[in-house]
Structure formats: structure tokens, C-alpha cells
C-alpha positions in Angstrom: 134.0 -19.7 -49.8 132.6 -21.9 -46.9 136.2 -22.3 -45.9 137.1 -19.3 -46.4 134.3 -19.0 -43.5 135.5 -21.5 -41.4 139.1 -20.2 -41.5 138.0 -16.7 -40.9 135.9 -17.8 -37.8 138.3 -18.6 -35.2 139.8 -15.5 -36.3 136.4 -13.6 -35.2 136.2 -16.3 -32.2 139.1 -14.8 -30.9 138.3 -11.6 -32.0 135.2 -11.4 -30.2 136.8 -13.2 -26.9 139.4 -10.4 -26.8 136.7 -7.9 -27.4 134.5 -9.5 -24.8 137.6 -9.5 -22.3 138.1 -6.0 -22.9 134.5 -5.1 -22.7 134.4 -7.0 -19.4 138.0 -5.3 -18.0 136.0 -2.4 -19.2 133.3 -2.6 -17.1 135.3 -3.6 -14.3 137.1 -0.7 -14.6 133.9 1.4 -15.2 132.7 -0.4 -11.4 135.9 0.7 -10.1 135.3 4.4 -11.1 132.1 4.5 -10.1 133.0 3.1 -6.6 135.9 5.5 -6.6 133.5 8.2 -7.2 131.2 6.9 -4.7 133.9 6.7 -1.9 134.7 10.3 -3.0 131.1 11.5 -2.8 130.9 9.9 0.6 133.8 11.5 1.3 133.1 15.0 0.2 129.9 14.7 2.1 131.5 13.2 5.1 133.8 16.7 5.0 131.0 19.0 4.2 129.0 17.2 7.6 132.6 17.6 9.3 132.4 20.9 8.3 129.0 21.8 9.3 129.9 20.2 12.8 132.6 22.4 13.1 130.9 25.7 12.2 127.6 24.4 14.6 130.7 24.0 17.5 132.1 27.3 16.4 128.6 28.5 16.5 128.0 27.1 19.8 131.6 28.6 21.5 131.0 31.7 20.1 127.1 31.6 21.4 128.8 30.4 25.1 131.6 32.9 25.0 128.8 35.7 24.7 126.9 33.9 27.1 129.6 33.7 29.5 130.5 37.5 29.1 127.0 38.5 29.5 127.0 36.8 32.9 130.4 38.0 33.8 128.6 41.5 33.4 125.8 40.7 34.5 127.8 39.5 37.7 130.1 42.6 38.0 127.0 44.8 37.5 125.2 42.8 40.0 128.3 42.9 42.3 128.8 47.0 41.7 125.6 47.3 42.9 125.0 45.3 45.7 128.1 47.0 46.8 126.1 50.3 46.1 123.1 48.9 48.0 125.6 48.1 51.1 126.9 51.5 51.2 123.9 53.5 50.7 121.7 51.2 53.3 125.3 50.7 55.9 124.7 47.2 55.3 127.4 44.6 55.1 128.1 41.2 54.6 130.1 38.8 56.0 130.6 34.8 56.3 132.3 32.9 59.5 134.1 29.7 58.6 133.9 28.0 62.1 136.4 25.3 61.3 138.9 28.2 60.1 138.0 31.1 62.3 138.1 33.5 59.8 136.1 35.8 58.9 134.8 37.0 55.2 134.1 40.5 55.2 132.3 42.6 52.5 134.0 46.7 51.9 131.2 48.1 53.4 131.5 46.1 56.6 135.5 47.1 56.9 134.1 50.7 56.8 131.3 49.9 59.3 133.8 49.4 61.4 136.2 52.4 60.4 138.7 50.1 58.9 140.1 50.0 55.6 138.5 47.2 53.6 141.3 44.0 53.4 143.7 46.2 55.6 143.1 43.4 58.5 143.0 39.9 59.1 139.8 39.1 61.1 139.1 36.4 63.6 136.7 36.3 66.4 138.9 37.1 68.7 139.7 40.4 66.8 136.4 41.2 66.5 135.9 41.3 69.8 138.6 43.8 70.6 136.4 45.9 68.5 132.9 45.3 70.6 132.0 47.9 73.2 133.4 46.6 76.4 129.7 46.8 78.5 128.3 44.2 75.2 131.0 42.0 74.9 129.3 39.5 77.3 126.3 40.0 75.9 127.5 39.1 71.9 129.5 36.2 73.3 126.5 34.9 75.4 123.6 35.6 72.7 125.6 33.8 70.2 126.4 31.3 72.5 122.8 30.4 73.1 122.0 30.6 69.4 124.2 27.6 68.6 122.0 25.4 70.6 119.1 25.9 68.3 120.9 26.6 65.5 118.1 28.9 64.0 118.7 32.6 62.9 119.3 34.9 65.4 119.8 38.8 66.4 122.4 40.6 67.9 122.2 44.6 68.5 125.3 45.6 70.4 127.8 48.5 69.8 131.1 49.0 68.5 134.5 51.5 69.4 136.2 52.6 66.2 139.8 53.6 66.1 138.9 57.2 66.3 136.9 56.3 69.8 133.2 57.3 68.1 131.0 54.2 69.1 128.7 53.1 66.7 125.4 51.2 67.0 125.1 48.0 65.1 122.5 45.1 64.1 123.7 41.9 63.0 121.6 39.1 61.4 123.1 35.2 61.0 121.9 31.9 59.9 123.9 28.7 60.7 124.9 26.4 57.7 125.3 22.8 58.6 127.2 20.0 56.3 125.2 16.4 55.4 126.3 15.3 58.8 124.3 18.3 60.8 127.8 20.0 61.7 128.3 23.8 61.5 130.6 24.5 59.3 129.8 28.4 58.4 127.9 31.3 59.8 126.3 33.4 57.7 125.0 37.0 57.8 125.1 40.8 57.3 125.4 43.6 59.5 123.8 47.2 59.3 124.9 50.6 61.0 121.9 51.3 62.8 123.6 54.7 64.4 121.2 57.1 63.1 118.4 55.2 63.2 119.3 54.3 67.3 119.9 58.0 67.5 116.5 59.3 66.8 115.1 56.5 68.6 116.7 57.4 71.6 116.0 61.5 71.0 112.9 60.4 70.6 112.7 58.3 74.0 114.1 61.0 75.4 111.7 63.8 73.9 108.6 61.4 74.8 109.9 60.8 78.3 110.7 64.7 78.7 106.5 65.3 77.6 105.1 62.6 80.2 107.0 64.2 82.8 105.7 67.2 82.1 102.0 66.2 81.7 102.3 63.9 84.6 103.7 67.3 86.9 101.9 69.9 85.5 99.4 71.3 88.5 95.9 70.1 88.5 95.6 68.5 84.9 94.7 65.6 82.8 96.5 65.4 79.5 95.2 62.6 76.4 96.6 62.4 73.1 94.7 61.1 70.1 96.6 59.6 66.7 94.8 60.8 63.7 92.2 57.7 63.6 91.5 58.8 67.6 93.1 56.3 68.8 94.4 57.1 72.4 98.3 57.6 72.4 99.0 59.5 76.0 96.8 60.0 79.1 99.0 61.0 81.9 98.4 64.1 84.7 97.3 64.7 88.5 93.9 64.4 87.1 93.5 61.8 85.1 91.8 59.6 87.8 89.2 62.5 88.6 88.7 62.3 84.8 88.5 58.7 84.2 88.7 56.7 87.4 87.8 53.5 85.5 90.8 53.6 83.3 87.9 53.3 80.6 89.5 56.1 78.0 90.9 54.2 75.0 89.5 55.9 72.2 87.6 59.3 71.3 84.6 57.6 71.4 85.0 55.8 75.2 86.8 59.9 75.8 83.2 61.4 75.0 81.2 58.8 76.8 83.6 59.2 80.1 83.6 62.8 80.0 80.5 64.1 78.1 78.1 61.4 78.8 75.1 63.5 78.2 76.0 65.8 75.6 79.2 65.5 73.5 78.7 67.5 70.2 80.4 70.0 71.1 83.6 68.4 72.0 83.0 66.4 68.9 83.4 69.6 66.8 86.2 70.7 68.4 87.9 67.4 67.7 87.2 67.6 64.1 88.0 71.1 64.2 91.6 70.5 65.7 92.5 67.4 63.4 91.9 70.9 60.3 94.6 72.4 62.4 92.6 74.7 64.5 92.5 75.2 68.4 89.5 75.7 70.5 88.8 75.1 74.7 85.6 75.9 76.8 85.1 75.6 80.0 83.0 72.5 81.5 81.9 71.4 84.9 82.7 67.6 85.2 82.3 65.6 88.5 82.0 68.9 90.9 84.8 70.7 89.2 85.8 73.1 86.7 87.8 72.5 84.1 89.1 74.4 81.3 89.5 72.3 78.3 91.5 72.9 75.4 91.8 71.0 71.8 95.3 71.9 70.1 95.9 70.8 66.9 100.0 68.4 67.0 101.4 68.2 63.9 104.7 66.2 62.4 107.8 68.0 60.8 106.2 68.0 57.3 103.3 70.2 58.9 100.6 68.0 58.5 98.4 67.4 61.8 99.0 64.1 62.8 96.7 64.1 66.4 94.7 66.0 69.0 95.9 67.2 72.3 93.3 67.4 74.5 94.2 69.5 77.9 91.8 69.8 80.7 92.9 71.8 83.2 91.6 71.9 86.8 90.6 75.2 87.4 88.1 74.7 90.1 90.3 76.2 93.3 91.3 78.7 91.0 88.5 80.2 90.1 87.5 80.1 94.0 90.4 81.6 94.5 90.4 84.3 91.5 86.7 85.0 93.1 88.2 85.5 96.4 90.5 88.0 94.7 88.6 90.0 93.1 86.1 90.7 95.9 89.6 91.4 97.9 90.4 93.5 94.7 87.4 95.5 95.4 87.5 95.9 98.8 91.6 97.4 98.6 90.5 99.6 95.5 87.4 100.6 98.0 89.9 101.3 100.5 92.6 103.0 99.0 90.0 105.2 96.7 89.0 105.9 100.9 92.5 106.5 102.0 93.7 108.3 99.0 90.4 111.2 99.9 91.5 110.9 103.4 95.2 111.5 102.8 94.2 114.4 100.4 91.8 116.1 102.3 93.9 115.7 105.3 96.5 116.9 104.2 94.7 120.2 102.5 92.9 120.5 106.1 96.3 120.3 108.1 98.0 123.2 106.0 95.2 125.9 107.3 96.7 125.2 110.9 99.9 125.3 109.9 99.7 128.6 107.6 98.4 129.9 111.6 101.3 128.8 113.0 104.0 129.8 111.2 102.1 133.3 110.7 101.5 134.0 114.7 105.2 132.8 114.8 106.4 135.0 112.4 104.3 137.9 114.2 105.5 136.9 117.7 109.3 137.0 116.2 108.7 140.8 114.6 106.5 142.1 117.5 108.0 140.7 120.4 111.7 139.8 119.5 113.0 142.3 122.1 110.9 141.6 125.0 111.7 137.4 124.7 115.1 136.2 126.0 117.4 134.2 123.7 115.2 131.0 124.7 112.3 132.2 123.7 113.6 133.4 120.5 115.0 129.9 119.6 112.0 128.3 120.5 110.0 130.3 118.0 112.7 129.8 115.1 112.4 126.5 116.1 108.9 126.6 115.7 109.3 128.3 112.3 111.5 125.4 111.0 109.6 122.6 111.8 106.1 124.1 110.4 108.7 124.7 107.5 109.6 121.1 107.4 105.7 119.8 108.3 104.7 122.0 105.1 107.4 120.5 103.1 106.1 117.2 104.1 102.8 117.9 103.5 103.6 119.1 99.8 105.4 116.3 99.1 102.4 113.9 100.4 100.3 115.4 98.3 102.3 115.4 95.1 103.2 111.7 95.3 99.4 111.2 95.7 98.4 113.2 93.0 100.8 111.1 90.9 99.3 107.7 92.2 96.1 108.3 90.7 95.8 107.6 87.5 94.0 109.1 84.4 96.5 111.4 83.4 96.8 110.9 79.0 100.1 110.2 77.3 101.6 112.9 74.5 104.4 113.4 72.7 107.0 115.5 74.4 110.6 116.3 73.7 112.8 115.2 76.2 115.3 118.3 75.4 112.5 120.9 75.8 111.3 119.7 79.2 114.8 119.4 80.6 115.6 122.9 79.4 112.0 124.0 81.5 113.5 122.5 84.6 117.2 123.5 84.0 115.4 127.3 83.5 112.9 126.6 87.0 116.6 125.6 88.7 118.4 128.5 87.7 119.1 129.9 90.8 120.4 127.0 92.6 122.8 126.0 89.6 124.4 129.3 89.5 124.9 129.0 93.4 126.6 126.0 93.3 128.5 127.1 90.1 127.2 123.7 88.3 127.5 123.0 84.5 125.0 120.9 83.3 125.4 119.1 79.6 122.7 117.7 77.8 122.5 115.3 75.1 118.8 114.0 74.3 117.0 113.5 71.3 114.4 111.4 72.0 110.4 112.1 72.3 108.6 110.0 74.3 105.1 109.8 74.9 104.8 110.4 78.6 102.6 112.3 81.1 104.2 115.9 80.8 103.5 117.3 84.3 105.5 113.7 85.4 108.2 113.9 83.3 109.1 117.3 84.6 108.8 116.7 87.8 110.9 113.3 87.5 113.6 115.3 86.0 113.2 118.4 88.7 113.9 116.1 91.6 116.5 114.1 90.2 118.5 117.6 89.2 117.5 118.8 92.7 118.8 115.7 93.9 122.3 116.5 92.1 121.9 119.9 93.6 121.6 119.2 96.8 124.4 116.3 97.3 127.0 118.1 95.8 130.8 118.6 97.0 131.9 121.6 99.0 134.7 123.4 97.0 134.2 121.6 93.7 131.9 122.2 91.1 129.1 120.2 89.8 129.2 118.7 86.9 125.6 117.2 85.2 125.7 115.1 82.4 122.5 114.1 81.1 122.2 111.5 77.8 120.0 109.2 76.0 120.4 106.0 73.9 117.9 103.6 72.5 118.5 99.9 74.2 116.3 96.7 73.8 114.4 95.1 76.8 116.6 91.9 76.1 119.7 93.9 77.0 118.9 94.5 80.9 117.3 93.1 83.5 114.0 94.0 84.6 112.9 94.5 81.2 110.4 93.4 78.5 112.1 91.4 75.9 110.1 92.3 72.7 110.5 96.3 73.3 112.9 98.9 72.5 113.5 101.9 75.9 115.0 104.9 75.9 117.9 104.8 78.6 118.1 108.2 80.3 121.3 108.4 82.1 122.1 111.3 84.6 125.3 111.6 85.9 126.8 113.8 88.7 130.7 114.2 90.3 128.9 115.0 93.6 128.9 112.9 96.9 127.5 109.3 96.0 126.9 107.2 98.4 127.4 103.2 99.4 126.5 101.2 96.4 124.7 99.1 99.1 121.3 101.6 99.3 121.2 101.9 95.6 117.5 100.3 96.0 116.9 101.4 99.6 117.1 105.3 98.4 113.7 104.7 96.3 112.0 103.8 99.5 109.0 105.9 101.1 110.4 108.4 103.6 114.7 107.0 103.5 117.2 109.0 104.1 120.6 108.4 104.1 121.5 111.5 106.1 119.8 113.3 108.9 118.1 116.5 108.4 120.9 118.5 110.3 123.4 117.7 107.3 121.0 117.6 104.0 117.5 118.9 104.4 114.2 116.7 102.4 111.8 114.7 103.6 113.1 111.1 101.8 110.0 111.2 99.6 111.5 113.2 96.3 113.6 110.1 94.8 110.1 107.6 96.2 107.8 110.1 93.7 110.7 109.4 90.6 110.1 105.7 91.3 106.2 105.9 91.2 106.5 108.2 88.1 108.9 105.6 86.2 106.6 103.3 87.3 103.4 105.1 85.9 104.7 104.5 82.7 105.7 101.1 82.5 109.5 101.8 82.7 112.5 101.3 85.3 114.7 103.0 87.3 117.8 102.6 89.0 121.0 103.9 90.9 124.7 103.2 90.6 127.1 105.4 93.1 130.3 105.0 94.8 130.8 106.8 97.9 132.9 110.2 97.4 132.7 109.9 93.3 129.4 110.9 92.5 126.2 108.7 91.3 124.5 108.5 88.3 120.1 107.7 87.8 119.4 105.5 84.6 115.7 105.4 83.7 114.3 103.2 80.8 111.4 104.6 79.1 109.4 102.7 76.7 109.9 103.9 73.2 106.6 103.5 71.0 
């Protein structure tokens, strides 16, 4: 049994080294999968961080694409508009490269300059084709002198476009140096200033046009105050009288100069004129009179943006308007005089002459066959001239009944008073075999006892001038006109126009204002009887109410009256 053992145990021996080897190869190969597994866990996770690197880079190009198209937006947005801005404002851009001689221009600049944007190359020497010829010196020279300090600089100048309008400009720069101090590039923008220049120069102009006139109007002293009463304007022929000092720079230092004892009231007025309301008063300052006014001056919008304060020097007028009026007086005195005179005169001198011509008419009856034809003519000669002295004396008296005044206006038909007088001339029209035509409708107020008479000399008138042979022809119309149509009349009111015509004699267009004269006559008394006083007392009539009158003729073709009444 024992050897049994001890042949059966190298048996196991080797039984157990096999086993043993294979257990060790085993665990070898156990090692080996466990390191294989390890490499590929280190490599799995190497991948996965690999992969998360990738997406993180992905993440990151896709966060810097949409970063770089949000710029690019935001940079044609911003671009779009500052283009925008350039055109609403005039204002463009532009960058000199001095080395080059070129010129970057922005759109709006081309079309400052009434060119099409990139439709031109531009140097300096182009650009100054395009400079007004009187500024060209002055650009080259300003930017000349700029160089030496190389700090920003100005330029206002003007510019011809192709179309030949000239346009104002205003161009800011700014040098840019390289690390050596060199200029290497200008740059700026430039801004169409046109309008602005434009207003600034009406301005000027309107300004300039007002100093002028409150430095020439007669005997005043003009001062404008801002709406804080500050002093803008003092300027008229009596501002020293005002304020020899030159001490007027305020409303304050205005009241102490002027009102040095009491200024309240001019204070009030002030206040008053800066809530749009106008007030003046008169005031003695420094042994004159002046009338002083506060007028309210207000902007386009109608707010009040100052006071005008006028003080006119009415000292010698006032002496003078005294001097008048006690003159005034005096004439009234003396016409009220000479009017009596004239009328009593000329009622006393047609008692003698109603004698005259009555013994002269007796002598003729009575004693006609004992006088010899001398005597005879010298009493029909008589006769005629008391005739004429009475005609005279009527007509004296008529035009000085119509210069008085005190006579009322009414209503009156112009139709029915020129039928009265066409009726009162019945006689002499169907002598002369004249056809009158009349076309009025108007009503008037007027004087009624004038009127006809105005219309009774003028047809007598007619009468009297016309053509041997040929009969008379009257036309007689009337037309509303307005005062702005004709000379001589009131702008802001509507007249009747009276027109009346004949086909008689006329006369030279020359004496168309001479025949309205006291006592002128065209022809002597042997070839058209009157006393030259009949067309005088239509003048003073037309006159009476505020109207005109007025002749047109031509010698041989007849004349025609025009009277402008005022219509209510």
C-alpha cells in the first residue's frame, strides 16, 4: 500500500506541476485580459474625451459662427444707418491717403457734391476743379497752414456742381501720423451746410435791413429786449439824447437811464408787452417829448420772444402840430369870414344889377326910336354883360353854398335823379335833337341837391359842346370797381364808376385836369357862353363825398366824365 503510495506520487507530483503551470499560464493569461480590458477602457474613455473635445469645438464654431454673423449684422445695420445718419444730416465722410493721393469718399459725400457715388476717381487735384473759384486759395492755404500744427482744423468754403448750383460746405479733419510722426492720412467728414448758410445769411440780411431802418427813421431811439431783458438792439438818431452814456444794457440800467425817478409804469408796460400786448404814453425826458411805445416781437411759432421799445421824438412836432392848429383856426376864422363876405356880397351886388338891367330894359322899350344904332348897341351891350355878371354871381353863390358843409347823406337812386335832370333839360335836348341812354342801377348815399346838380352841369356841359349838324349822343352807365383798380383811390373800398359819354367836340387831352379849375375856359365867351365855374362846382361836389373825378377827350371825337362814388 505504501508503495502503492510512493508510485502514485510522482504521478500527483506531476500532476500538480502541470496543474500549477496551467494555473499559473492561467493567471497570466487572466493579467493579460485584464490589461487588454484596461487598455480598452483607457481607450474607450480616451474616445469618449476625444469626443467630448470635438462636440466642445463644434460647440465653440457654432457659438463663433453666430457670433460672427451677429456682428456682420450688427455691422451692416450699423453701416445702413450711419449711411441714413449721413443723408438725413448732409454729412459725409471721407479719408485722404497723402502718400497715394486718393481720396475715400462715403455715398453721401459723392451726392454732396452732385456726383454719382463711385462714378469718379478723386484726387486733390480733382477736388479742386470742384471748389468755387473765389475759395480755392483759401482751402489750399487753410489746409496748408494746418499741416504745420498738425491739429484738427476747419474749412468752410463753397462748391460748383455740374448743374452750376453752388453749394455751401463745412469740412472737419484730423491728421493721422505713423510711429515715426509722418502723415500718412487725413481724416474727416464734410456737411452741406446750404440751408443752414442760407437762413443765416437771410437773416443777416433781414437784421441789417431793421438797423437801417431804426438807425434812419426821423427823430427816434429804437432798443430791443430778449425775453430775460437783456438788451439785443439800440440803434436811432436819438439814442445819444436817450442814453449819452452808452449805459443801457439791460431793462433794469433802461429804467434807471430813462425813468430815474419813477419807472413803474414803464415796468408794467414791459411785463405787459412780454403777455403779448402793446401800450405807449407820452413822456418828457431831457426837455423833450417823446412818444413811447412797447410792442410785443414774437418768433414764427407765435410765442413773444422780446420787447420793442420805440421812443419817438415828438417834441418839434408837437410845436409844430400847435403851430397848426392855431393856423387851423385862424384860416377856419377866415374863410367862415370870407365865405359871409362872398355870400352877402354877392346877394348885395344882384339888387344893383336887377336896376340895371331893368332901367336898360326900360331905356331899350321907351327910347329905342329916339337912340341911334350906337346907342342901341351900347344898351344891348349893357344887357348882356349884367346877363353874364348875374350868371356869375349865381354861380358864385352855388359853389359856395356847396363848400359848406352840413348837408346829411341819404339813399337816392341814381336812375331817378338823372331822369329829374334829363326832365329839367328837356328843352335844350330836343333842340339839339340829342338822345340820351341811360344805364344805372346803383343807389348811393349822397347829398341829393349835389347829386343833381353834379349831373345837371355835366349834361349841360354835353349840351353845350356839341357838334353843329350831328346829333348828340349821351351815354350814361355805371359799374361797381374796387379802389385797388385806379389811381387815386382807397384800396380797401368798393366805388361806383359813373361814366358819361358824349360824340360832341372834345377837346385836347392835355386840359383834361386844367378844365376842373376855378374860372378855365377853353373857349372864349364869343364861341361858347359860361362862366368856367360849372365843371369847378362838379369837382367840389365829387369831392364832398369822398370820391373822384376825371376827364378823357380827344379833340373832334367827343369826351367822356368818369366819377367814382363810394359805395357803402
Amino acid at each position: 500500500m505504501i508503495y502503492f503510495f510512493i508510485w502514485l506520487l510522482p504521478a500527483v507530483l506531476t500532476g500538480l506541476i502541470v496543474l500549477l503551470f496551467k494555473y499559473r499560464n492561467s493567471q497570466k493569461n487572466v493579467e493579460l485580459l485584464s490589461e487588454e480590458l484596461r487598455m480598452e477602457r483607457l481607450s474607450r474613455e480616451q474616445a469618449e474625451q476625444n469626443l467630448i473635445r470635438q462636440e466642445d469645438l463644434l460647440v465653440n464654431i457654432e457659438k463663433i459662427a453666430h457670433d460672427l454673423k451677429e456682428a456682420s449684422f450688427k455691422l451692416v445695420q450699423s453701416e445702413t444707418l450711419l449711411k441714413e445718419a449721413e443723408a438725413l444730416s448732409h454729412n459725409g465722410s471721407w479719408e485722404w491717403s497723402q502718400e497715394k493721393n486718393a481720396f475715400y469718399w462715403s455715398d453721401e459725400l459723392y451726392r454732396i457734391h452732385g456726383i454719382e457715388p463711385e462714378s469718379a476717381e478723386v484726387d486733390l487735384r480733382f477736388y479742386l476743379t470742384l471748389i468755387h473759384p473765389d475759395d480755392v486759395q483759401y482751402f489750399v492755404t487753410t489746409l496748408a497752414d494746418t499741416q504745420n500744427t498738425l491739429s484738427p482744423f476747419s474749412i468752410d468754403y463753397r462748391i460748383v456742381r455740374a448743374d452750376g448750383s453752388i453749394r455751401y460746405l463745412s469740412l472737419n479733419g484730423t491728421f493721422k501720423t505713423d510711429f515715426s510722426g509722418r502723415v500718412n492720412k487725413v481724416l474727416g467728414n464734410t456737411q452741406d451746410v446750404t440751408e443752414l448758410k442760407t437762413t443765416s445769411l437771410k437773416l443777416e440780411r433781414s437784421e441789417s435791413i431793421y438797423r437801417a431802418i431804426a438807425r434812419n427813421v426821423p427823430d427816434s431811439a429804437v432798443f430791443l429786449f430778449d425775453e430775460n431783458l437783456c438788451l439785443l438792439l439800440a440803434e436811432g438818431t436819438s439814442v445819444k439824447s436817450v442814453d449819452p452814456g452808452s449805459l443801457i444794457l439791460d431793462v433794469d440800467s433802461f429804467h434807471k437811464v430813462v425813468f430815474p425817478v419813477d419807472h413803474r409804469q414803464s415796468s408794467e408796460f414791459i411785463e405787459s408787452a412780454l403777455l403779448g400786448h402793446e401800450n405807449r404814453f407820452h413822456c418828457f425826458i431831457n426837455q423833450k417829448t417823446f412818444k413811447i411805445s412797447y410792442t410785443p416781437v414774437y418768433v414764427s411759432g407765435g410765442e413773444v420772444f422780446g420787447v420793442m421799445v420805440v421812443m419817438h421824438d415828438i417834441t418839434d412836432l408837437e410845436r409844430t402840430q400847435r403851430s397848426l392848429e392855431v393856423k387851423v383856426t385862424e384860416l377856419n376864422r377866415s374863410n367862415k369870414d370870407l365865405e359871409q363876405f362872398a355870400y352877402i356880397a354877392s346877394h348885395d351886388l344882384q339888387e344893383p344889377l336887377r336896376k340895371i338891367r331893368a332901367f336898360g330894359e326900360r331905356l331899350k322899350m321907351k327910347y329905342a326910336n329916339l337912340l341911334e344904332g350906337e346907342g342901341l348897341d351900347y344898351i344891348s351891350r349893357m344887357a348882356n354883360a349884367s346877363e353874364r355878371m348875374q350868371l356869375l354871381i349865381d354861380d358864385l353863390l352855388t359853389f359856395s353854398r356847396i363848400s359848406r358843409p352840413g348837408d346829411e347823406l341819404q339813399p337816392l337812386k341814381l336812375e331817378y335823379t338823372i331822369s329829374q335832370v334829363i326832365q329839367d333839360l328837356e328843352y335844350s335836348i330836343e333842340k339839339k335833337k340829342a338822345v340820351v341812354h341811360v344805364d344805372v342801377k346803383h343807389e348811393l348815399k349822397v347829398v341829393p341837391s349835389q347829386l343833381r346838380q353834379l349831373f345837371q352841369n355835366l349834361f349841360s356841359n354835353s349840351l353845350k359842346f356839341a357838334k353843329e349838324e350831328v346829333p348828340l349822343l349821351i351815354n350814361v352807365t355805371s359799374v361797381t370797381v374796387s379802389g385797388q383798380d385806379h389811381e387815386g383811390l382807397q384800396n380797401e373800398k368798393n366805388y361806383c364808376k359813373i361814366e358819361i359819354a358824349d360824340n360832341g367836340i372834345g377837346f385836347d387831352s392835355q386840359y383834361d385836369r386844367k378844365i376842373f379849375t376855378l374860372f378855365y375856359r377853353l373857349h372864349s365867351r364869343n364861341e361858347y357862353e359860361g362862366t368856367g365855374i360849372g365843371l369847378a362846382i362838379c369837382k367840389k361836389i365829387v369831392e364832398n363825398h369822398n370820391g373822384l373825378i376825371e376827364a378823357d377827350a380827344e379833340k373832334g371825337k367827343g369826351a367822356t366824365f368818369r366819377i367814382f362814388l363810394p359805395v357803402e
